[in-house]
C-alpha positions as CSV (number, residue, x, y, z in Angstrom):
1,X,-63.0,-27.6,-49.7
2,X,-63.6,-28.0,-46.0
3,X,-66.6,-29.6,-44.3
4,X,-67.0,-29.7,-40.8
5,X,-69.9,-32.8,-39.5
6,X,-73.7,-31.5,-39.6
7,X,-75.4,-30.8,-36.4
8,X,-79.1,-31.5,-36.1
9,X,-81.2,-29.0,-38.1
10,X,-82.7,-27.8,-34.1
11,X,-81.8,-29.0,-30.7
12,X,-83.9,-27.6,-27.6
13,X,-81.6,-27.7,-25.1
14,X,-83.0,-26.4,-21.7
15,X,-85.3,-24.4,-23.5
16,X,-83.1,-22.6,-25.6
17,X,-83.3,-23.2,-29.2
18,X,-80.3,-24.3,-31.2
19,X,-80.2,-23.8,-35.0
20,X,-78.3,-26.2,-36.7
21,X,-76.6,-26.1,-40.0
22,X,-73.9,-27.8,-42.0
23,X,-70.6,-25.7,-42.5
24,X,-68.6,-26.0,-45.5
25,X,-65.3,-23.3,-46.6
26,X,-64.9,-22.8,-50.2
27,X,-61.2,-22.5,-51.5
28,X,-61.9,-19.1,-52.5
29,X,-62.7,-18.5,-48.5
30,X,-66.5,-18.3,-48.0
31,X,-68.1,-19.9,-45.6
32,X,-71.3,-21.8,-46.7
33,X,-74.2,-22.7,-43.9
34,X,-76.9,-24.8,-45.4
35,X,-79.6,-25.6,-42.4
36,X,-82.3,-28.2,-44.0
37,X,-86.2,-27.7,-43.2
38,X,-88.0,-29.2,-46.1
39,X,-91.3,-28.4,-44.5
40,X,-92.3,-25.9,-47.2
41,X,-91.4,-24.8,-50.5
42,X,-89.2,-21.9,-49.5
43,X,-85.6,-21.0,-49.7
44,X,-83.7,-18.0,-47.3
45,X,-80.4,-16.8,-49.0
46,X,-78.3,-14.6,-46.8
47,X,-75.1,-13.3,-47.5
48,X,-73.3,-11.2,-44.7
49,X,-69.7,-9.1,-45.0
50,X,-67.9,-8.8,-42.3
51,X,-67.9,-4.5,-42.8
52,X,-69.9,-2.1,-41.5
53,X,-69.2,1.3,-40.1
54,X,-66.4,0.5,-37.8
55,X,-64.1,-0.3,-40.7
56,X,-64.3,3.4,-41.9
57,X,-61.7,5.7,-41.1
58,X,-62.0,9.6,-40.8
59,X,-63.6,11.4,-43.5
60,X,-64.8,8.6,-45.1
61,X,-68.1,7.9,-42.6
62,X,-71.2,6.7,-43.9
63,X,-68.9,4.4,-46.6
64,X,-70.4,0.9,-45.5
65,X,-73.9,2.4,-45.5
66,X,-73.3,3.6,-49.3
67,X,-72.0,0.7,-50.9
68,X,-75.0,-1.6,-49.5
69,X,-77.0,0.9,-51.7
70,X,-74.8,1.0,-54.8
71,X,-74.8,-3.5,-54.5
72,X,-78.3,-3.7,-56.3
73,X,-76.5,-4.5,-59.7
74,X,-74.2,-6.0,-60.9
75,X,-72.4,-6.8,-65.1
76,X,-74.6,-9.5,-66.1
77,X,-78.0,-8.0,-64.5
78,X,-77.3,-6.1,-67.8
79,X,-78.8,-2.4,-65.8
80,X,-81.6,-4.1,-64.0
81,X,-81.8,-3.9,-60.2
82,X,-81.6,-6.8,-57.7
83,X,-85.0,-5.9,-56.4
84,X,-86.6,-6.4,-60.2
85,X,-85.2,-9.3,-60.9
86,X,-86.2,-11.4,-57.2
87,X,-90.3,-9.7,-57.4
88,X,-90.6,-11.5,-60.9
89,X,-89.1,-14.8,-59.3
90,X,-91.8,-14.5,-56.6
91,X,-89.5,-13.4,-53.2
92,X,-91.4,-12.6,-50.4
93,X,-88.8,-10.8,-48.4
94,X,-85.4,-9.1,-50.2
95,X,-83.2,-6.3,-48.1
96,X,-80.4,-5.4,-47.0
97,X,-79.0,-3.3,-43.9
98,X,-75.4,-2.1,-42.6
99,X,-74.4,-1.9,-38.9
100,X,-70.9,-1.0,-37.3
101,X,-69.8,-4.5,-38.1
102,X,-71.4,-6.0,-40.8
103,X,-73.2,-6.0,-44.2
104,X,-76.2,-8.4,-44.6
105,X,-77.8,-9.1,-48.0
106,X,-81.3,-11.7,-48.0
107,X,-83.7,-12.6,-50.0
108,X,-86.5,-15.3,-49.3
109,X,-87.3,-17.0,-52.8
110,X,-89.6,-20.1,-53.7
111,X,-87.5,-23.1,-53.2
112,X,-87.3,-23.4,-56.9
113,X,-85.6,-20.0,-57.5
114,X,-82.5,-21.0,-55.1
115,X,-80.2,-21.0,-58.2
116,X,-81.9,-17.7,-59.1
117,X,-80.7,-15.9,-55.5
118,X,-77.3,-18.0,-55.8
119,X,-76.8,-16.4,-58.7
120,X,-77.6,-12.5,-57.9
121,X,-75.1,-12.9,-54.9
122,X,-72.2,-14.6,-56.7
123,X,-72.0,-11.8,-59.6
124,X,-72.6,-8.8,-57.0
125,X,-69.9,-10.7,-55.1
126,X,-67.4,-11.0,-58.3
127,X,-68.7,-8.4,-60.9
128,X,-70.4,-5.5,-58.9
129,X,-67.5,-2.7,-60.2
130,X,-67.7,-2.9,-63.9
131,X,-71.9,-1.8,-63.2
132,X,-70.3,1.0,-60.6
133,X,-71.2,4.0,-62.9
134,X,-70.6,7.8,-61.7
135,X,-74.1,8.7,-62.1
136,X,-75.2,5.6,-59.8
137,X,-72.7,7.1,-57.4
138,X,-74.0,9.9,-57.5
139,X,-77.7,9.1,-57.4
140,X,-77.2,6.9,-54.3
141,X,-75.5,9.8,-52.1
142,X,-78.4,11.9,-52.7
143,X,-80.8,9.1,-51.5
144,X,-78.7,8.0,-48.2
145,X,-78.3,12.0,-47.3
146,X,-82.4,11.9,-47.6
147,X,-81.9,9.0,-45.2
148,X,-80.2,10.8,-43.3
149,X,-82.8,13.9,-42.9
150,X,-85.7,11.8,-43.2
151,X,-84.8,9.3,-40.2
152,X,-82.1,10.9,-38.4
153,X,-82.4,15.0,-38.9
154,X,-86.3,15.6,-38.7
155,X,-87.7,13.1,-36.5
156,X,-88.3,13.4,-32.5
157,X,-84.5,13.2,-30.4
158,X,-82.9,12.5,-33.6
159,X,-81.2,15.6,-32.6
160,X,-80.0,13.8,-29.3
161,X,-78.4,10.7,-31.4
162,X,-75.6,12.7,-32.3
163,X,-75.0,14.4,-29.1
164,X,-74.4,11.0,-27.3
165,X,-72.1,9.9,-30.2
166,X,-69.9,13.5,-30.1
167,X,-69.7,13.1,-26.3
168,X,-68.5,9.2,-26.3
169,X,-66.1,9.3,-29.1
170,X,-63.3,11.2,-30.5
171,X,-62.9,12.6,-33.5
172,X,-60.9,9.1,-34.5
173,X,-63.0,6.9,-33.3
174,X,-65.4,5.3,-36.6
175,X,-68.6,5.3,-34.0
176,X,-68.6,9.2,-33.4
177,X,-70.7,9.7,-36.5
178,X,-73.4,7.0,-36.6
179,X,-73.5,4.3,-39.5
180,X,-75.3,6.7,-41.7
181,X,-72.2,9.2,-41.4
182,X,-71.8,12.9,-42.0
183,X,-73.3,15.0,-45.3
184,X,-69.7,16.3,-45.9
185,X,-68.0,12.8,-46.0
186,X,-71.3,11.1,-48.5
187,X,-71.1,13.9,-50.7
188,X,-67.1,13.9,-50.8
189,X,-67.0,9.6,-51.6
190,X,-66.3,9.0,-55.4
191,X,-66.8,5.9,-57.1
192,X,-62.9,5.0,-56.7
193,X,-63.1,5.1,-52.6
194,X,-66.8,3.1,-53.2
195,X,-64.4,0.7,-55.2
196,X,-61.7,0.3,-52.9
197,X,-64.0,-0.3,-50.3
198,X,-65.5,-3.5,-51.7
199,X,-62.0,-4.5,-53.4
200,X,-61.1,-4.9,-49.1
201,X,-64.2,-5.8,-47.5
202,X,-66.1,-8.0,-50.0
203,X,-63.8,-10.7,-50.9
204,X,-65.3,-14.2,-50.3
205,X,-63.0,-15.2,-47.3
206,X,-64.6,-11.8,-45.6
207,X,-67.9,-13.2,-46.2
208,X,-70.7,-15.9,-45.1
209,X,-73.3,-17.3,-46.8
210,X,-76.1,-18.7,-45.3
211,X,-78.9,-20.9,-46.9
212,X,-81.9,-22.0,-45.3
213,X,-85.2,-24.0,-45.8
214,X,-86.2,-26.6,-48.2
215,X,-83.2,-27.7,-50.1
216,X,-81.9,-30.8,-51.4
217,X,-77.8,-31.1,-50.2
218,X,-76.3,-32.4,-53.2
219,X,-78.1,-30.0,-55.2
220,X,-77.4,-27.3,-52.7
221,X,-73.8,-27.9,-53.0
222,X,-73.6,-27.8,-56.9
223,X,-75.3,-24.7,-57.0
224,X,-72.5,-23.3,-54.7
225,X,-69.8,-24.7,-56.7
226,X,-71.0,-23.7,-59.7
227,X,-71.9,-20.0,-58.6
228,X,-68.7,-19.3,-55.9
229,X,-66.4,-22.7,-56.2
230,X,-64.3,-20.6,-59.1
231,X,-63.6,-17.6,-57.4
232,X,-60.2,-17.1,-56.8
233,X,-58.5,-17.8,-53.1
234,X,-59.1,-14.2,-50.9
235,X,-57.8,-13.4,-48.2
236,X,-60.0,-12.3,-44.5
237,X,-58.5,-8.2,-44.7
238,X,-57.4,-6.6,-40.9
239,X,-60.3,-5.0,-39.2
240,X,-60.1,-1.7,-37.5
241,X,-59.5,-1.4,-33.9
242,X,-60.3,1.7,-31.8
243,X,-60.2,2.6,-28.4
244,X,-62.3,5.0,-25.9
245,X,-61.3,7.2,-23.8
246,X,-62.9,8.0,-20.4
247,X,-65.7,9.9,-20.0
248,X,-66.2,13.2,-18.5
249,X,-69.4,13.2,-16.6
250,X,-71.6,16.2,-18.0
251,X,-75.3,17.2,-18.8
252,X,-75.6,18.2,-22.5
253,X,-78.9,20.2,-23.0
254,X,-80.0,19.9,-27.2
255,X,-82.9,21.5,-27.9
256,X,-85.5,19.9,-30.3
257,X,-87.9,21.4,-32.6
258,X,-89.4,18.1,-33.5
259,X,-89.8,17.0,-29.6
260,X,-93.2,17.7,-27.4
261,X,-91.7,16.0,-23.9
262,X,-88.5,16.5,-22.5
263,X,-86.4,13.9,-22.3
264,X,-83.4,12.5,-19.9
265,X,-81.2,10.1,-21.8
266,X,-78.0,8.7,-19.6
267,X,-75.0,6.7,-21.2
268,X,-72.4,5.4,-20.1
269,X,-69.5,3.3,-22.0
270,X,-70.1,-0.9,-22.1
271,X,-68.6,-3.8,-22.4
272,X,-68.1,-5.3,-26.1
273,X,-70.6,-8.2,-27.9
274,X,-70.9,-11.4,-26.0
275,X,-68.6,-10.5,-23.0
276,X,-70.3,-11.7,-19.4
277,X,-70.6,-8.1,-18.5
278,X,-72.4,-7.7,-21.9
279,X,-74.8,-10.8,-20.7
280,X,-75.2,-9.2,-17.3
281,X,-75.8,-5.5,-18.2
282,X,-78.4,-7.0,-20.4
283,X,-80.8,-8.5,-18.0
284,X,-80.2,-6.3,-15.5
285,X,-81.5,-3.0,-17.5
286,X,-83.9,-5.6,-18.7
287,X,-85.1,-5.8,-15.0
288,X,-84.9,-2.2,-13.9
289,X,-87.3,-1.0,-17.1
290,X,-89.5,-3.8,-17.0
291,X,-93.3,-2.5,-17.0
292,X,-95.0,-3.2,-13.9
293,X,-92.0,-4.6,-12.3
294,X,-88.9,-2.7,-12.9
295,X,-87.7,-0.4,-10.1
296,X,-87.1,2.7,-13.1
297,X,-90.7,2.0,-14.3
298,X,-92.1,1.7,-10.6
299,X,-90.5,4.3,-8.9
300,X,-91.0,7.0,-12.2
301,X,-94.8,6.0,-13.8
302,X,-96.0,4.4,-11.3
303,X,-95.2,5.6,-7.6
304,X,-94.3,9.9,-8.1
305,X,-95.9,9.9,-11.6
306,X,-92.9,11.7,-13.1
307,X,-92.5,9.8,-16.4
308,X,-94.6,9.2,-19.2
309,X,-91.8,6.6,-21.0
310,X,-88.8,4.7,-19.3
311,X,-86.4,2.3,-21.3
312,X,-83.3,0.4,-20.4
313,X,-80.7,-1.3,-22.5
314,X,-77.2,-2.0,-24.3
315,X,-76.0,-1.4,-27.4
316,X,-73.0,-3.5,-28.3
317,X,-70.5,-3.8,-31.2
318,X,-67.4,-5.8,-31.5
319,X,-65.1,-2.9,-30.0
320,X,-67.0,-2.0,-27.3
321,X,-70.5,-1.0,-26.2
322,X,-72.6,1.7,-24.7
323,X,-75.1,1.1,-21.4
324,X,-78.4,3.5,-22.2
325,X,-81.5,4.6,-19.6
326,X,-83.8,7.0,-21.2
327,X,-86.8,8.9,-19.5
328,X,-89.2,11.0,-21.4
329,X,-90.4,13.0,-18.7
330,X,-94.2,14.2,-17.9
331,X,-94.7,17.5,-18.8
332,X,-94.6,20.4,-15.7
333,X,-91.9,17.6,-14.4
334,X,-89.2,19.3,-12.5
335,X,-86.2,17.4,-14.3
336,X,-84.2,17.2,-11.0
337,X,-86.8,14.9,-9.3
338,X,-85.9,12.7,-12.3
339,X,-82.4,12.9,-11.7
340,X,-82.6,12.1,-8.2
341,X,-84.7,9.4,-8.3
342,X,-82.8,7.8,-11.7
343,X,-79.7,8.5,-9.6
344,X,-81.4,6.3,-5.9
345,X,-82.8,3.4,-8.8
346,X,-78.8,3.0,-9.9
347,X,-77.3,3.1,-6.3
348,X,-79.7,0.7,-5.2
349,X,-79.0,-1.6,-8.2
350,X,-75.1,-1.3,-7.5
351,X,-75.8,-2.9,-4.1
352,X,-78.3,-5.2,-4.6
353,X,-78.8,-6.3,-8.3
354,X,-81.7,-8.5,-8.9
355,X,-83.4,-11.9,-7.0
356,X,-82.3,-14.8,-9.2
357,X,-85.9,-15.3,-9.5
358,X,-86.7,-12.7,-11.8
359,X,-83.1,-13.4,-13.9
360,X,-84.5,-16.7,-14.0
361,X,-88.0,-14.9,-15.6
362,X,-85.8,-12.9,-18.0
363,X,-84.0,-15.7,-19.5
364,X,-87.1,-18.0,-20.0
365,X,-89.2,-14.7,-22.0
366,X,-86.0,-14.5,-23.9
367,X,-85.5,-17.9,-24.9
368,X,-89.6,-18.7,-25.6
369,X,-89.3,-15.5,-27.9
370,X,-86.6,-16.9,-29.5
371,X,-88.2,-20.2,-30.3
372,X,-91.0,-18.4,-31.7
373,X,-89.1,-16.2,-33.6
374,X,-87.3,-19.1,-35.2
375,X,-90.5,-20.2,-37.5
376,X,-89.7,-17.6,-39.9
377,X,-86.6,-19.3,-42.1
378,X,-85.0,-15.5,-42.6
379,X,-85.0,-15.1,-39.2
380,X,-82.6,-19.0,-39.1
381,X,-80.5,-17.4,-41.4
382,X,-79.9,-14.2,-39.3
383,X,-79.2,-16.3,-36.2
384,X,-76.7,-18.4,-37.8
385,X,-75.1,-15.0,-39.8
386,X,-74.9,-13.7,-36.4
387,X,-72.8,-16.6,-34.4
388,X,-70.7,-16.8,-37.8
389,X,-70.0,-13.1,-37.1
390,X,-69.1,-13.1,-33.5
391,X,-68.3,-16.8,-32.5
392,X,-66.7,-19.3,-34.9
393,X,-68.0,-19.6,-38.4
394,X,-67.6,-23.4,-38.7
395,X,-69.1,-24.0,-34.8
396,X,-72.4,-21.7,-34.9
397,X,-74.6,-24.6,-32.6
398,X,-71.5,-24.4,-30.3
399,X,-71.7,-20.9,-29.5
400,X,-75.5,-20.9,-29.5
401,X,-75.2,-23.3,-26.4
402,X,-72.7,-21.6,-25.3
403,X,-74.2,-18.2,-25.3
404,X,-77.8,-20.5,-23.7
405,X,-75.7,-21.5,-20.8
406,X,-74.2,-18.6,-19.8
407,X,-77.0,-16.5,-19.9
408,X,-78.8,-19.8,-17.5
409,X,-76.0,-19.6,-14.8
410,X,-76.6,-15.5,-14.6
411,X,-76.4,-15.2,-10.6
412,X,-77.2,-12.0,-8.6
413,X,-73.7,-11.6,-7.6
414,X,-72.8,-11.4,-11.1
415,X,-75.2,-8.4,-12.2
416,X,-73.9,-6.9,-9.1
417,X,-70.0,-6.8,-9.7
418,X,-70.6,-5.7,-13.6
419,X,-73.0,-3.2,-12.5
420,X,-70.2,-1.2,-10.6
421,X,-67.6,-1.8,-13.2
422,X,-69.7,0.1,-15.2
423,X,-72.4,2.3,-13.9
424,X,-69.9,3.4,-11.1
425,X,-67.9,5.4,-13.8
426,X,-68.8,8.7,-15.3
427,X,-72.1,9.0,-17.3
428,X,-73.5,11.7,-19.7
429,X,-76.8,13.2,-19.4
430,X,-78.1,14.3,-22.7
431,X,-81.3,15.7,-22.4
432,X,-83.8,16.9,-25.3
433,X,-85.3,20.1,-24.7
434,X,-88.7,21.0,-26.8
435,X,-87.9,24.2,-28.8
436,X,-89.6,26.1,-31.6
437,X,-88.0,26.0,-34.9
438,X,-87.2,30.2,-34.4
439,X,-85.5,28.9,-31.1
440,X,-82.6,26.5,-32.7
């Protein structure tokens, strides 16, 4: 067992909130973060797997999403649920949720109960398969394709979702068909490509568990040992890697039965998690869409009237990202007024960026929202799951600082030269037309 020196359970450090925690690695490979708050009786238990969506490979989308709903029992639950088992312990938050990189498991428990939670996630960990029945399988596939309608299908530019992720990716690429993944490939898994899905991605050295809130640390550290320190030594499996190619600038009209406005949704490819173009984008579309003072919310609600809704932002994984502006446009809008005046926002943002004023304003709102946010213990654990995920597991205060300090020394200059090497290339215009149902 490994044990790297604690850090201080917070440090503010210019105004940016560090959370602390004490690292140990388990000879069976998982990483343990304990961060100490004994200022009430609660415990947070998060366990995160380093899978998600862009592990899958074609015709098998939607995999990552499907296990996280098959883990909810394991041998010695003896055909209860997870869920059952933590309400009669008094939890006050339990879930779970995949993305395109990871799988995260929590539960918030009295402090008393911490062996309880130990114990749920160290025999879904090392005896979920022998509870991995057929008719499970098969029960879960019908609830994510309901999922799937219910959140992706029949809602308002659900439709336009796809759209993006057909005219970004190719047919190899594990991000062309969303987390929740196609009806064809959830109906087609079977309980042996469920299996061999965990067998590679939930091994302990793939995995990090995170405990926070009012523990005792000896205590804390036999609980570990005795629920994980027996596992045999795993090994971290090979990640996919994938690659884009460039876009094709386009307009792709998708009409939408579910829509009332119109709406004008760019995209363009991005940089991947934590890169300084990632930081840059960030505040930048942060500025332009900012109520009030952004030049897209100015120059489309406020000045010519033409929008009702404008939004900026990034969405990034670790192999790659994607750079959104959306406009839901006012109706009897002539979309080309839109387009120009999106189109004069972007040039004028190429050339100038932002005054290191308002960057400065950006970084302070995020950082005080951050601090608040801390209070909650599950939303610790998250934070430290995160910079296990996409810094180094042992040194999450490290790259917490880090991350605070770069986004601090965010100049002008900076949004400017990763605004052209990304807006500057080819876009896709997607918009969402409002049809009747007789009209698809």
């Amino acid at each position: 067992m490994t044990t790297v020196e604690a850090v201080a359970p917070f440090e503010i450090v210019d105004d940016a909130v560090i959370v602390g925690a004490r690292h140990q690695r388990l000879p069976c490979g998982l990483d343990v973060l304990v961060h100490r708050d004994n200022s009430l009786p609660q415990v947070a238990v998060s366990m995160c797997y380093r899978a998600g969506s862009s592990d899958e490979v074609p015709g098998a989308s939607g995999l990552a999403h499907l296990v996280e709903h098959l883990f909810k029992n394991s041998l010695h639950l003896g055909g209860r649920k997870h869920y059952e088992v933590l309400r009669e312990v008094g939890a006050s938050d339990a879930n779970a949720s995949t993305s395109a990189d990871r799988t995260e498991y929590h539960q918030v428990v009295p402090a008393n109960q911490l062996a309880m939670a130990l114990w749920l996630e160290s025999d879904r960990m090392g005896y979920f398969l022998p509870a991995l029945l057929d008719d499970r399988v098969a029960q879960q596939k019908a609830v994510v394709r309901s999922e799937r309608r219910q959140r992706y299908e029949n809602v308002p530019f659900g439709a336009e979702r796809f759209a993006i992720a057909h005219a970004l990716y190719d047919e190899a690429h594990p991000h062309r068909n969303l987390t929740i993944g196609l009806h064809a490939d959830i109906e087609n898994a079977s309980r042996d490509s469920v299996a061999d899905f965990y067998r590679r991605y939930y091994p302990p050295a793939n995995a990090t568990l995170v405990i926070a809130g009012d523990v005792d640390d000896a205590q804390c550290d036999a609980l570990v040992q005795q629920y994980f320190g027996t596992f045999p030594a795993s090994v971290e499996p090979a990640r996919r890697v994938a690659a884009v190619a460039p876009l094709t600038a386009q307009r792709i009209d998708v009409p939408d039965s579910f829509a009332k406005l119109t709406r004008l949704h760019w995209v363009w490819h991005g940089p991947q998690i934590h890169t300084d173009d990632a930081y840059c984008l960030d505040v930048l579309l942060t500025a332009l869409a900012q109520p009030g003072t952004g030049e897209l919310w100015r120059a489309l609600i406020y000045d010519q009237l033409l929008a009702q809704r404008v939004s900026a932002y990034t969405q990034v994984t670790r192999l790659g990202g994607e750079i959104h502006i959306v406009v839901d446009v006012r109706p009897g809008t002539d979309d080309a007024t839109v387009v120009a005046t999106v189109s004069r926002v972007i040039s004028h943002a190429l050339a100038n960026g932002i005054a290191a004023e308002r960057i400065g304003r950006i970084v302070a709102r995020r950082f005080a929202g951050s601090m608040w946010s801390m209070q909650a213990l599950i939303n610790r654990a998250t934070r430290l799951q995160h910079w296990a995920l996409y810094g180094e597991r042992h040194g999450t205060a490290v790259a917490q600082r880090d991350h605070a300090a770069k986004m601090r020394a965010l100049s002008t200059n900076d949004l400017i030269a990763a605004a052209q090497r990304w807006l500057q290339a080819a876009s896709v215009l997607v918009a969402s037309v409002p049809a009747s149902p007789s009209n698809l």
